[in-house]
C-alpha positions as CSV (number, residue, x, y, z in Angstrom):
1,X,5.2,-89.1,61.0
2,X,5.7,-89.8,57.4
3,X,4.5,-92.4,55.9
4,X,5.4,-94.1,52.2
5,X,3.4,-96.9,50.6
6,X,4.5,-100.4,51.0
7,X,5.1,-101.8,47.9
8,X,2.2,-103.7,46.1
9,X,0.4,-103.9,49.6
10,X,-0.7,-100.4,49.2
11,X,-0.7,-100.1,52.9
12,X,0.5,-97.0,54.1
13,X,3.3,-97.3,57.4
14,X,5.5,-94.9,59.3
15,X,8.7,-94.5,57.7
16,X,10.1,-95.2,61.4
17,X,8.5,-99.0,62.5
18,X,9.1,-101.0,65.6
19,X,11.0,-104.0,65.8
20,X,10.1,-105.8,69.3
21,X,13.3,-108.0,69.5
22,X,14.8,-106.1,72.2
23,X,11.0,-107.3,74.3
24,X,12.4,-111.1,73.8
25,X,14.0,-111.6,76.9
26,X,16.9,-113.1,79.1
27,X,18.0,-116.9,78.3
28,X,17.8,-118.6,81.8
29,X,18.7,-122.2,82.7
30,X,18.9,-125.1,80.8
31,X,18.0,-123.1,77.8
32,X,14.7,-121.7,79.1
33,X,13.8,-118.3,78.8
34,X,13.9,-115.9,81.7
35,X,12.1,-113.3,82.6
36,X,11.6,-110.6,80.1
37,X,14.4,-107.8,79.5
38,X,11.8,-105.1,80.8
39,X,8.9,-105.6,83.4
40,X,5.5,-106.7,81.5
41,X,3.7,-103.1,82.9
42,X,7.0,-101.7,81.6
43,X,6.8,-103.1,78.3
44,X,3.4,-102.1,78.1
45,X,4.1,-98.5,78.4
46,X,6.8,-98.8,76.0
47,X,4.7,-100.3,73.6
48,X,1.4,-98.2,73.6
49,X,3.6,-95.4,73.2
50,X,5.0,-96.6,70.1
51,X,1.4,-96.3,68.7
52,X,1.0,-93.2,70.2
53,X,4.2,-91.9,68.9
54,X,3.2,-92.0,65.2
55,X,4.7,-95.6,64.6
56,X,1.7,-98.2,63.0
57,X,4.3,-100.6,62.0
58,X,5.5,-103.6,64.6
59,X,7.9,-106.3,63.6
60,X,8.1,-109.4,65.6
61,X,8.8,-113.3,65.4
62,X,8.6,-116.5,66.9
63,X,12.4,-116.4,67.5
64,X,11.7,-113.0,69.9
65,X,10.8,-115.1,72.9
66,X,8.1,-112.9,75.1
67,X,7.4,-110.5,72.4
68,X,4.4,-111.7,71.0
69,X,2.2,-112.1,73.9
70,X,3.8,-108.6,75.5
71,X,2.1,-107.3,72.2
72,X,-1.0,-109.1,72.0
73,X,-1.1,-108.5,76.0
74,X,-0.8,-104.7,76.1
75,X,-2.0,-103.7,71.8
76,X,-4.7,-106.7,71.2
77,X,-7.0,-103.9,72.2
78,X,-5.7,-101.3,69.7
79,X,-5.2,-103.6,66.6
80,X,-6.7,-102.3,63.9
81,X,-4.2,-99.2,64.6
82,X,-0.8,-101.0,63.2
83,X,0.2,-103.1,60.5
84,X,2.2,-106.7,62.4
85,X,4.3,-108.6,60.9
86,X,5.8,-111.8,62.3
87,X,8.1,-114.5,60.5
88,X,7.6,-118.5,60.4
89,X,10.2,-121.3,60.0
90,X,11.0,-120.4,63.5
91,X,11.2,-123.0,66.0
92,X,8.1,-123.5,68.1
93,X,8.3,-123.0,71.8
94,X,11.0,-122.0,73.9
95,X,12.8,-125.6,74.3
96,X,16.4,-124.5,73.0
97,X,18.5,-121.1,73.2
98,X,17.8,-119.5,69.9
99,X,21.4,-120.3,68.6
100,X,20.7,-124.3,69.0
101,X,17.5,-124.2,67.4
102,X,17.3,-124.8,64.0
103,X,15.0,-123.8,61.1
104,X,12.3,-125.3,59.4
105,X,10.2,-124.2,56.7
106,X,8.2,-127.2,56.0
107,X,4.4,-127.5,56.1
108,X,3.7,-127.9,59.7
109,X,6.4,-125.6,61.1
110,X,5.0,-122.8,58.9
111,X,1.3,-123.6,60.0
112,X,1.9,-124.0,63.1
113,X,4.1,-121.3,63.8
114,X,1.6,-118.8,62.4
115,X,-1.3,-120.1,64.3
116,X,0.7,-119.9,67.5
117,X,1.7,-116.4,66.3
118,X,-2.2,-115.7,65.6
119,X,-2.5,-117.0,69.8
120,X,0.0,-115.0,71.5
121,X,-0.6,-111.6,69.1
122,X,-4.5,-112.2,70.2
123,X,-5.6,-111.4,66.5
124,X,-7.2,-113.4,63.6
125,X,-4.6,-112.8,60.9
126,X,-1.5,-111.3,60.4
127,X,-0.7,-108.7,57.7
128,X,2.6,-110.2,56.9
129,X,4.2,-113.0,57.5
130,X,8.0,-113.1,56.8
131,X,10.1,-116.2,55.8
132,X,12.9,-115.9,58.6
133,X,16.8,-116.7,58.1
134,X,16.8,-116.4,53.8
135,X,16.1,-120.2,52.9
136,X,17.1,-120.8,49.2
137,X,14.3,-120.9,47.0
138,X,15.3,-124.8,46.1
139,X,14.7,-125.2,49.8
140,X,11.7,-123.4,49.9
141,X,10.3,-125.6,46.9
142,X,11.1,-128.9,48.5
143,X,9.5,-127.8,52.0
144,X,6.4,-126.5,50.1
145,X,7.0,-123.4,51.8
146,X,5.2,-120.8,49.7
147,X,2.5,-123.1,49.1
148,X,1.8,-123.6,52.7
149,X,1.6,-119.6,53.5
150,X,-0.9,-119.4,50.2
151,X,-3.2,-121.4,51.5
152,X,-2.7,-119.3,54.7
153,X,-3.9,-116.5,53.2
154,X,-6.6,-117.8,51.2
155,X,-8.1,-118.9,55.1
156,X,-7.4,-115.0,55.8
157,X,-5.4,-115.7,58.7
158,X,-2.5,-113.7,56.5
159,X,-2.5,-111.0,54.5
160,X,0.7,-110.6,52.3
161,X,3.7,-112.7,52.1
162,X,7.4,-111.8,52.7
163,X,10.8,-112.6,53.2
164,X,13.7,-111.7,55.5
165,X,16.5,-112.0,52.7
166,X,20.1,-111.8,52.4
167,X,23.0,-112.5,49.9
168,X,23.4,-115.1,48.5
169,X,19.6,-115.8,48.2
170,X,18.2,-112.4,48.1
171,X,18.7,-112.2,43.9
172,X,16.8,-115.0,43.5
173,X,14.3,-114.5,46.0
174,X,13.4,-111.0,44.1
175,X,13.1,-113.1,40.8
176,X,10.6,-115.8,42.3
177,X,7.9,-112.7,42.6
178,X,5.7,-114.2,45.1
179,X,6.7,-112.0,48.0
180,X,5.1,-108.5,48.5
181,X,7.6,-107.3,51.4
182,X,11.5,-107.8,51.5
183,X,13.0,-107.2,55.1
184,X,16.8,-106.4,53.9
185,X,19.9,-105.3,56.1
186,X,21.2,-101.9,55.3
187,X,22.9,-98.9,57.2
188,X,25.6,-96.3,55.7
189,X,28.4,-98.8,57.7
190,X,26.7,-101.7,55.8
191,X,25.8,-101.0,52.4
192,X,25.9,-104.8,51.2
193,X,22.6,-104.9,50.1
194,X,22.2,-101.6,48.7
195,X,21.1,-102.3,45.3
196,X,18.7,-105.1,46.1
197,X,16.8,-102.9,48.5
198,X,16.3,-100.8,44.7
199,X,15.9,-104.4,43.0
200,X,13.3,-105.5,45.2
201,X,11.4,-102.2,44.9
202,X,11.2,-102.3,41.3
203,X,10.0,-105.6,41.1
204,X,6.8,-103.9,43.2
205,X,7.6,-105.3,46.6
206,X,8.1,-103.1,50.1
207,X,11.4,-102.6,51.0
208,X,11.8,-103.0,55.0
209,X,15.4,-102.4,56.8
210,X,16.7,-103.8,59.7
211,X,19.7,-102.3,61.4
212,X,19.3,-99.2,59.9
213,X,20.6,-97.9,63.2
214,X,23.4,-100.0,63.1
215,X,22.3,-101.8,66.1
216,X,22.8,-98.7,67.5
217,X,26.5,-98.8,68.2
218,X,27.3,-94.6,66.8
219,X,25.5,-93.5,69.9
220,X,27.2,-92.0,72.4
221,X,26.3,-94.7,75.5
222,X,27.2,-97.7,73.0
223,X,30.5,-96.0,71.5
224,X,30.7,-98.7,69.0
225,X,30.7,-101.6,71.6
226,X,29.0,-104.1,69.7
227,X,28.5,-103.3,65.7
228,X,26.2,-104.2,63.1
229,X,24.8,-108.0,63.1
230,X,26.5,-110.0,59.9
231,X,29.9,-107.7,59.6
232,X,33.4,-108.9,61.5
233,X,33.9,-107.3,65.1
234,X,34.6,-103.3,64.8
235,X,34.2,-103.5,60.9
236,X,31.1,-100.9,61.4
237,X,33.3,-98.8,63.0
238,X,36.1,-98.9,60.5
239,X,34.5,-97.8,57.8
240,X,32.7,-95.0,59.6
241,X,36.2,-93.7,60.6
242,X,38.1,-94.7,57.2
243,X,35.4,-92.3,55.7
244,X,35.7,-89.1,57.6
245,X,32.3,-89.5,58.6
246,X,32.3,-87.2,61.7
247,X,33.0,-84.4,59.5
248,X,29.9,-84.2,58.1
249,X,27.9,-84.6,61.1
250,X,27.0,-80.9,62.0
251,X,25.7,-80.8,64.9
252,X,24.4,-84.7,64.7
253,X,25.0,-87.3,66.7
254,X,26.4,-90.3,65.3
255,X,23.0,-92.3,65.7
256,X,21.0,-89.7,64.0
257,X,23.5,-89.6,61.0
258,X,22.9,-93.2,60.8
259,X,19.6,-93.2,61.1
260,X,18.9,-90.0,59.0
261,X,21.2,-92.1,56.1
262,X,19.0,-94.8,56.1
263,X,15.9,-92.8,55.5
264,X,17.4,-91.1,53.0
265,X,17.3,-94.2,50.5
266,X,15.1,-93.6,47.6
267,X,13.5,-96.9,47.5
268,X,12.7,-97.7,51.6
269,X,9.3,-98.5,52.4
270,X,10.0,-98.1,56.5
271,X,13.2,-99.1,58.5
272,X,12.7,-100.8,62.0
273,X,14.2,-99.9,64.7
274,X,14.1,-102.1,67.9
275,X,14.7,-100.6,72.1
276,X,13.9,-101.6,75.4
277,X,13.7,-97.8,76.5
278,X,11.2,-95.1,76.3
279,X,14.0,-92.7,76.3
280,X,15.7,-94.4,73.6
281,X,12.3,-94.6,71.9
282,X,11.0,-90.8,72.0
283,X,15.0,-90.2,70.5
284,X,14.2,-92.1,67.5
285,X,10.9,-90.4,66.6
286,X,12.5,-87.4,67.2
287,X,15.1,-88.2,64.9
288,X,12.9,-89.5,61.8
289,X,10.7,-86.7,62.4
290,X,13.3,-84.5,60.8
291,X,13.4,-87.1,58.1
292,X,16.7,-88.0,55.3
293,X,19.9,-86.1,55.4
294,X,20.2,-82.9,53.4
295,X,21.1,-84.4,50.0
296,X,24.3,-82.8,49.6
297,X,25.2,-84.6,53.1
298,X,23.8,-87.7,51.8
299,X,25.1,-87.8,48.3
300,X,28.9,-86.7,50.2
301,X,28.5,-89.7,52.8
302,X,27.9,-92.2,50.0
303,X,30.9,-91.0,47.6
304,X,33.1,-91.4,50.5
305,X,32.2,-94.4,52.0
306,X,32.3,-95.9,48.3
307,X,36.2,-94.4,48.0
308,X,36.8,-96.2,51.5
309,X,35.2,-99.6,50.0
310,X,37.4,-99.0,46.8
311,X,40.6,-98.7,48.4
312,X,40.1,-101.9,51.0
313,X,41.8,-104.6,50.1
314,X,38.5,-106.4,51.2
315,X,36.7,-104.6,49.0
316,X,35.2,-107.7,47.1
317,X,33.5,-108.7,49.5
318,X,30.8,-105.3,50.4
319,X,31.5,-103.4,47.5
320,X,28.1,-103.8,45.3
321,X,27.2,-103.8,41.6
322,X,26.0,-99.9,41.8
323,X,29.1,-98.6,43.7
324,X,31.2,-100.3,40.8
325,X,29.6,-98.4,38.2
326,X,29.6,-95.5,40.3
327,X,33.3,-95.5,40.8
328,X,34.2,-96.5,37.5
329,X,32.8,-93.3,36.0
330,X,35.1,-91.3,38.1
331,X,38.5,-90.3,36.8
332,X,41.2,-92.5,37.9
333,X,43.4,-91.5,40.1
334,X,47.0,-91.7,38.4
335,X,49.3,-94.4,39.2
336,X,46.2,-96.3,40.6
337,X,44.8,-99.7,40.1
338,X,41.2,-99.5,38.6
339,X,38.9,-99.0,41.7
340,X,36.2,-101.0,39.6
341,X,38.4,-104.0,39.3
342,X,37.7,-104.8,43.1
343,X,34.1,-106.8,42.2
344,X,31.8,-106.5,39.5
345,X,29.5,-109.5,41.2
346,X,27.7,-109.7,43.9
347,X,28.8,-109.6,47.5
348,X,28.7,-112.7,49.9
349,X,26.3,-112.6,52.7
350,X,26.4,-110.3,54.9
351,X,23.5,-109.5,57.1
């Protein structure tokens, strides 16, 4: 599999990485985790033949319930094979369903999360450890957060420091410079965050997506059921269809399109891409083995997608810096409002 260099880590990783999410489990009663979503000898399976498939990054956190220990269970053997990555200001424990259970990023919380991460992974350091949820730096500075994961990895037990950003804090979390990875949504139905992937590259950092699949939802057995995580219900799927994208699809499937699109960004370091199923795994590899779109495809898909943005009355609100420029260049369409007028700041949140 292809692999690109991960910012100033200069650690090479599979353009394709695992994210181990969909290993976290079934709520049960009371707000105690059930059994996980996949037998253990299962999720062993699954997991080796990540590794075996080409894939040297996994992606995990506190907040994925069973995941850990499934991957310290069945890979503490093979470690030195993959590059982990895990988050802190999770919770610790399993006392609360994950949407009752706040975030902390103080001191302790940090420390202690990473050494129960360290436990359950059955390793002696991380290689990065990823600030979850996209605190605001001023938050970040009051719970000594930074200063905390330092002195982490000055006792080795992490290697490089990162952060699971979004808008409105991803700008600013760029120009603090302290983090050598940037997790970052992005996916052709949610191009939010396109220029800060770029942003966050230049400033020497990796650039990791999530839901570069679009949680999946293009593929045939999802049909668009449940779209991506941060946009309004259907939203994904009414800007795939407002953009003609089945017409350039060729022979693709919906999920490789996606998938394919996301690759095809000049400045990602890997995208991660979570399943429960072997089947659903070997498809993906498959997929990124044939690597981005043709560029003609690619460079087609974003000049319509960026039209579709232009023309929504919503368009404030996912229509980035870049696409403005991009748009503005064009020649207007008579009797037209200026398409550029729509937002020249930066999108809310959305991922």
């Amino acid at each position: 599999m292809d692999k690109r260099q991960l910012g100033r880590t200069g650690t090479d990783v599979s353009v394709l990485g695992y994210g181990a999410m969909e290993l976290r489990g079934r709520s049960g009663l009371r707000g105690r985790r059930g059994s996980p979503a996949i037998a253990p000898d299962e999720a062993g399976r699954l997991l080796n033949t990540v590794l075996d498939g080409g894939i040297n990054l996994i992606d995990t956190s506190i907040d994925y319930g069973h995941s850990e220990e499934l991957i310290g269970c069945y890979l503490g053997h093979r470690r030195d094979e993959y590059f982990l990555a895990s988050k802190c200001g999770c919770p610790l424990g399993r006392q609360l369903p994950h949407r009752h259970r706040p975030h902390d990023y103080g001191a302790a919380n940090v420390r202690g999360g990473v050494e129960q991460s360290l436990r359950r992974l059955r390793t002696d350091h991380l290689d990065l450890v990823q600030v979850h949820v996209s605190p605001s730096p001023a938050q970040m500075a009051a719970d000594d957060t930074i200063g905390t994961l330092q002195s982490l990895r000055a006792e080795g037990k992490v290697r490089f420091i990162g952060m699971s950003g979004t808008l409105p804090h991803l700008p600013d979390q760029i120009q603090m410079g302290v983090f050598d990875v940037f997790q970052i949504p992005y996916s052709a139905v949610q191009r939010e965050h396109e220029d800060l992937i770029t942003a966050a590259a230049r400033a020497g950092a990796g650039t990791l997506i999530r839901g570069g699949v679009a949680r999946g939802a293009p593929a045939a057995d999802k049909a668009w059921r449940a779209g991506p995580l941060g946009l309004p219900e259907h939203e994904g799927k009414r800007r795939w269809d407002a953009a003609g994208l089945d017409d350039l699809l060729d022979g693709m499937d919906g999920l490789e399109f996606v998938l394919r699109f996301t690759l095809s960004h000049p400045d990602l370091s890997a995208t991660i891409v979570g399943t429960a199923s072997l089947r659903h795994l070997h498809d993906n590899l498959a997929i990124a083995a044939k690597g981005p779109l043709p560029a003609d495809v690619y460079a087609e898909a974003r000049r319509r997608l960026t039209a579709v943005a232009a023309e929504d009355p919503g368009a404030a609100a996912y229509l980035t810096s870049a696409q403005v420029r991009e748009l503005r260049q064009r020649p207007a369409d008579p009797g037209s409002a200026d398409p550029g007028s729509a937002s020249t700041g930066p999108p809310p949140a959305g991922g």
